[in-house]
Structures are given as structure tokens and as C-alpha cells.
DSSP file (Angstrom, degrees, kcal/mol; ACC not computed):
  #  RESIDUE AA STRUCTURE BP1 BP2  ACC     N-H-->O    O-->H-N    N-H-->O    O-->H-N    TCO  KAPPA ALPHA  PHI   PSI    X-CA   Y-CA   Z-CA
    1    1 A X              0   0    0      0, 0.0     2,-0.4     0, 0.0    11,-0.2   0.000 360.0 360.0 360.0 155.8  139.0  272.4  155.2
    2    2 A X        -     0   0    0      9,-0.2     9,-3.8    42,-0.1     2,-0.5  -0.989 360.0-127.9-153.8 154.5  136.7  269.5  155.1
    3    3 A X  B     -A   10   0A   0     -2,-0.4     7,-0.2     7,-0.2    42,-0.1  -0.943  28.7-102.5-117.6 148.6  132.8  269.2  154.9
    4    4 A X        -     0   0    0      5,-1.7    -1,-0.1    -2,-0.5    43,-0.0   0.224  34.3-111.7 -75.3 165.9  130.6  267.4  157.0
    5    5 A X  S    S+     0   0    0      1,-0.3    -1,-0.1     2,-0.1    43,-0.0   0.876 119.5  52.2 -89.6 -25.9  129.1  263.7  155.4
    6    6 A X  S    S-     0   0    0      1,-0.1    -1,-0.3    43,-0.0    -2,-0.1   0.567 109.5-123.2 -89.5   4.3  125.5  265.9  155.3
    7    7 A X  S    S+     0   0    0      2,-0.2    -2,-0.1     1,-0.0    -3,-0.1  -0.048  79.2 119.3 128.7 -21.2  126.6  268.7  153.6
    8    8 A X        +     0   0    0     -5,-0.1    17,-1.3    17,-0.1     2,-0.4   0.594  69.4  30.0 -86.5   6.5  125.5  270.9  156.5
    9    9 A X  E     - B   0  24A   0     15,-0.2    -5,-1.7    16,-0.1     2,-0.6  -0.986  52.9-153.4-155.9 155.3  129.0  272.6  157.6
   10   10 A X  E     -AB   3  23A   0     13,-0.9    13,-2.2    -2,-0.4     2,-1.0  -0.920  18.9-159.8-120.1 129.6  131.8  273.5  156.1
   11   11 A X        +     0   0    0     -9,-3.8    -9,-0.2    -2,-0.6    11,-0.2  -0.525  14.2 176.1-108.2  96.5  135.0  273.5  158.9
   12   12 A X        -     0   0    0     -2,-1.0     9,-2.3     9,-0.3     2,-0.5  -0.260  22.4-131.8 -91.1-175.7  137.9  275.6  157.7
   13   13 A X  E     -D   20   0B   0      7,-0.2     2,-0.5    27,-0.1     7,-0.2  -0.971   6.1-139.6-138.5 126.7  141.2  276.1  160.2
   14   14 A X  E  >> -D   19   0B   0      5,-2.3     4,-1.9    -2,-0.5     5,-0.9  -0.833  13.8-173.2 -84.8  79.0  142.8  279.4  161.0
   15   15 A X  T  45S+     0   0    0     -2,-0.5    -1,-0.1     2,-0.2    42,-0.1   0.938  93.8  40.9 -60.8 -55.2  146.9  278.9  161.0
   16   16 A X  T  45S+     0   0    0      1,-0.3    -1,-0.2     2,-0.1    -2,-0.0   0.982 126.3  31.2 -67.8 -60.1  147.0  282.9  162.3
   17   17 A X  T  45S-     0   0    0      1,-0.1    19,-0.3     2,-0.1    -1,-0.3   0.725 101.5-135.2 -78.2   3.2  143.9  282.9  165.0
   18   18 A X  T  <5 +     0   0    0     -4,-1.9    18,-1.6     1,-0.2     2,-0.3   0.975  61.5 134.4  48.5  72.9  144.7  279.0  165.7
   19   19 A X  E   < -D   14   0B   0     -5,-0.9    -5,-2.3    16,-0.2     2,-0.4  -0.914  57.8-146.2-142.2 166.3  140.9  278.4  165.4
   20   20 A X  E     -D   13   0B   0     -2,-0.3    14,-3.6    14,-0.2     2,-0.4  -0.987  32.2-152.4-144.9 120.8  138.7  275.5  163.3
   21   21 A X  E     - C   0  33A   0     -9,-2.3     2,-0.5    -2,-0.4    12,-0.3  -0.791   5.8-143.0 -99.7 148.8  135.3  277.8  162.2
   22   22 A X  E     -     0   0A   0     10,-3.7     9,-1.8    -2,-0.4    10,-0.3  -0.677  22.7-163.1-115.8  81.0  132.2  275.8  161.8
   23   23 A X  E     -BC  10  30A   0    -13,-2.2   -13,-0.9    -2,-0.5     2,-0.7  -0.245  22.2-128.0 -59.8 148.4  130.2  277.4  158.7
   24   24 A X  E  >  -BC   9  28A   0      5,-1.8     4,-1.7     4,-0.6     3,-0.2  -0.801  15.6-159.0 -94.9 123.4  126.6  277.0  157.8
   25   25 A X  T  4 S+     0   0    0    -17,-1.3    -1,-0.2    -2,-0.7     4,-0.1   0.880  92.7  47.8 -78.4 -35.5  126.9  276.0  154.2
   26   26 A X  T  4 S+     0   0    0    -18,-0.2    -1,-0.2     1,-0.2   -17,-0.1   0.711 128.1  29.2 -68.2  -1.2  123.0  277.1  153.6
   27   27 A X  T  4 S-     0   0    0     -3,-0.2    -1,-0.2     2,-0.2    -2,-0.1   0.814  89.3-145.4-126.1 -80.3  123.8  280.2  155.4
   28   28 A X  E  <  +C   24   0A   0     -4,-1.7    -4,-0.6     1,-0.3    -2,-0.1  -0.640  65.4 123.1 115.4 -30.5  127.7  280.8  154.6
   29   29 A X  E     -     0   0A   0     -6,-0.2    -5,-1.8    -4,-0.1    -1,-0.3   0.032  68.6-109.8 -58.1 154.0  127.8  282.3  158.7
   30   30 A X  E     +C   23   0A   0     -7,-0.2    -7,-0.2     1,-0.2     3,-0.1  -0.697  32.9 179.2 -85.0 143.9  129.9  281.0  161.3
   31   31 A X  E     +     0   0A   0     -9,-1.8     2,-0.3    -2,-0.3    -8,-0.2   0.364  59.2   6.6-117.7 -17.7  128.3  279.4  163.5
   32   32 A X  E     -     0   0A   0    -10,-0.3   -10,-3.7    -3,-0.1     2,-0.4  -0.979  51.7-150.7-163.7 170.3  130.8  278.3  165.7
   33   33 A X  E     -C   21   0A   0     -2,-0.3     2,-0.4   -12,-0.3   -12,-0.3  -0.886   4.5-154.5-117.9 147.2  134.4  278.5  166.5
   34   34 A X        -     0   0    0    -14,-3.6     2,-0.3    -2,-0.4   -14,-0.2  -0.951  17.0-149.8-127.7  95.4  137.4  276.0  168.4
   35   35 A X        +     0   0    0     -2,-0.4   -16,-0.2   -16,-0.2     2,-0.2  -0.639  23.7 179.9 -72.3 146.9  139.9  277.8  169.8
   36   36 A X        -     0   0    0    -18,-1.6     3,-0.0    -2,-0.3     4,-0.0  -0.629  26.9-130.9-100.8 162.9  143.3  275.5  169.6
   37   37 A X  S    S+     0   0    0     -2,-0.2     2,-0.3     2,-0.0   -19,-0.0   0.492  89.8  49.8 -94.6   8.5  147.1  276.1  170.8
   38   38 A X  S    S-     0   0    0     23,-0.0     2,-0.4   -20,-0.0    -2,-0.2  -0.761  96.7-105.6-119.4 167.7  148.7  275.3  168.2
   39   39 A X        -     0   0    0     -2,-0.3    18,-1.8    18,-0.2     2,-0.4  -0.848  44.5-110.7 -96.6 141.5  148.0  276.5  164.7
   40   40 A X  E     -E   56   0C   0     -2,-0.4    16,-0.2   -21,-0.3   -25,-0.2  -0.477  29.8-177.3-100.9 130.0  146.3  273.8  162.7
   41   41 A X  E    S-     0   0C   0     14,-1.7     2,-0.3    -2,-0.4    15,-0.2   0.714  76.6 -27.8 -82.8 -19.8  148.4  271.9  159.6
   42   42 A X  E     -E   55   0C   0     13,-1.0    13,-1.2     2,-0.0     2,-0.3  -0.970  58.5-153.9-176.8 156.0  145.3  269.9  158.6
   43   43 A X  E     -E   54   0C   0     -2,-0.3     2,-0.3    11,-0.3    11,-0.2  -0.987   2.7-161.0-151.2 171.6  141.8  268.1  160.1
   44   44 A X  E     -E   53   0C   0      9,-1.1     9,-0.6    -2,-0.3     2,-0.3  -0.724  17.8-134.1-123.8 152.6  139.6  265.1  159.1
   45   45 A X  E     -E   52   0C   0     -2,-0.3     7,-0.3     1,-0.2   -42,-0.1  -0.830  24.7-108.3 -94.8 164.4  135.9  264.7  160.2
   46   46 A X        -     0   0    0      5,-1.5    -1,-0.2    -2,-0.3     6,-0.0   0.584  28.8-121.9 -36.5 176.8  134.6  261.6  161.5
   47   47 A X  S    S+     0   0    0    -42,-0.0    -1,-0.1   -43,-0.0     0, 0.0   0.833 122.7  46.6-124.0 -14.7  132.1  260.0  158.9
   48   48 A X  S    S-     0   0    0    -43,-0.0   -44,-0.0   -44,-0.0    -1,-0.0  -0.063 113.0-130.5 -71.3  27.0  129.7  260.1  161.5
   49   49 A X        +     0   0    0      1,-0.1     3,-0.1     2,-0.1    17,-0.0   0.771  67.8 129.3  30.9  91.6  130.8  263.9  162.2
   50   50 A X  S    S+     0   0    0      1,-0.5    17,-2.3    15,-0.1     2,-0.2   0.407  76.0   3.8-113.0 -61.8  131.0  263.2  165.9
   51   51 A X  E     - F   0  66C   0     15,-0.3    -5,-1.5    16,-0.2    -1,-0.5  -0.575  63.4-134.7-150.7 174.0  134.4  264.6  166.2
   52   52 A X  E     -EF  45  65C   0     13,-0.9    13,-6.8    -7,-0.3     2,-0.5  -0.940  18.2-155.0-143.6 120.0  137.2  266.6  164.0
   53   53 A X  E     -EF  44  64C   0     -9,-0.6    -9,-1.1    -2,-0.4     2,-0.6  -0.934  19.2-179.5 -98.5 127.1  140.6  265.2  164.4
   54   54 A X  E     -EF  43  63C   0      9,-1.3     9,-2.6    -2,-0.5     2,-0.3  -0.931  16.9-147.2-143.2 134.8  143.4  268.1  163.5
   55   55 A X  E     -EF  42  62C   0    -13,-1.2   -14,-1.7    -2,-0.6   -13,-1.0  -0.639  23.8-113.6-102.5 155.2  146.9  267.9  163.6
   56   56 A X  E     -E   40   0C   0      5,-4.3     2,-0.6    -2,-0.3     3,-0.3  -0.198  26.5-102.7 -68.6 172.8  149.1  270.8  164.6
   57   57 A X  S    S-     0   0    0    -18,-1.8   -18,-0.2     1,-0.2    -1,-0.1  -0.899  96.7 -32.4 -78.0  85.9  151.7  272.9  162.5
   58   58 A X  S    S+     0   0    0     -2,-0.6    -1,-0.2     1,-0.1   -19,-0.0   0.938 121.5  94.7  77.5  38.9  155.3  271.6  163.5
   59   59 A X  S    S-     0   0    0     -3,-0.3     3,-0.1     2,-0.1    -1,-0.1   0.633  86.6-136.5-142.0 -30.2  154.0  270.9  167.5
   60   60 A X        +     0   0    0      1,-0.3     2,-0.2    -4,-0.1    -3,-0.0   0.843  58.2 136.9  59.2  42.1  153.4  267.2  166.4
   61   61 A X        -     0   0    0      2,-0.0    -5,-4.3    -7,-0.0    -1,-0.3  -0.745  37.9-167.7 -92.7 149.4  150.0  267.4  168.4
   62   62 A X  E     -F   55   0C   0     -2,-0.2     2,-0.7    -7,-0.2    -7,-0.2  -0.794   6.7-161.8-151.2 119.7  146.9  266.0  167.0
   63   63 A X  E     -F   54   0C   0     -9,-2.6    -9,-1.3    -2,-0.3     2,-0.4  -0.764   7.6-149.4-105.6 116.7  143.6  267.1  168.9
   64   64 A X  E     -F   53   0C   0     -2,-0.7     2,-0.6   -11,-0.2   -11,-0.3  -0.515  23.7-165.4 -71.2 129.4  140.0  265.0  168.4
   65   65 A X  E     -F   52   0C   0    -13,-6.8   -13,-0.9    -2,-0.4     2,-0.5  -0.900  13.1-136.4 -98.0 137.3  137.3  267.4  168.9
   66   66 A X  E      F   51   0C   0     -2,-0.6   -15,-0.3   -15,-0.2   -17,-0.0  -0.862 360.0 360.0-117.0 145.5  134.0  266.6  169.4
   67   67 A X              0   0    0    -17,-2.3   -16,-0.2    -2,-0.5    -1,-0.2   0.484 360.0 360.0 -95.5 360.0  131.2  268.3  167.6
């Protein structure tokens, strides 16, 4: 899970639904979802949170997202 450099989402990864959720930290609701095909071993954001980089579990993919 990693949080955004303004505080304002928190992005955790789903190994089972192979999803990256975008939570409202003032909220705690998802606000959005990224389905993947692989299930995700780890992600980064950006440091201007333009994009989420997340590498797969064992598939030795690694997909930039862009927010």
C-alpha cells in the first residue's frame, strides 16, 4: 500500500481480486478501482502521483498506471 505525496489517497492492491483501490483518506471510501491480470506483489507512486507503477506476483510484469 502506498499513499499519495498529498495525503489525499491511500492505494492498497488486492492479490485475490487482482485490483489496486484508490481510498479517500478524509473519507476512508473507495473511490476507485484498477482492475489488473496479474495479482499485484507490490506498487510505488510517482512523487508527482501521475502514475502507480506495480509489479506482478511471480508473472514478472510491472504495469505504470496513470492516475
Amino acid at each position: 500500500m502506498v499513499i499519495s505525496s498529498d495525503g489525499q489517497y491511500l492505494y492498497l492492491t488486492s492479490s485475490v481480486d487482482k485490483k489496486i483501490f484508490q481510498i479517500s483518506t478524509q473519507t476512508g471510501s473507495v473511490t476507485d478501482s484498477i482492475s489488473l491480470a496479474d495479482s499485484i506483489s507490490g506498487i510505488q507512486i510517482s512523487p508527482d502521483n501521475s502514475f502507480i507503477l506495480a509489479d506482478s506476483l511471480g508473472g514478472g510484469n510491472v504495469y505504470k498506471i496513470s492516475l
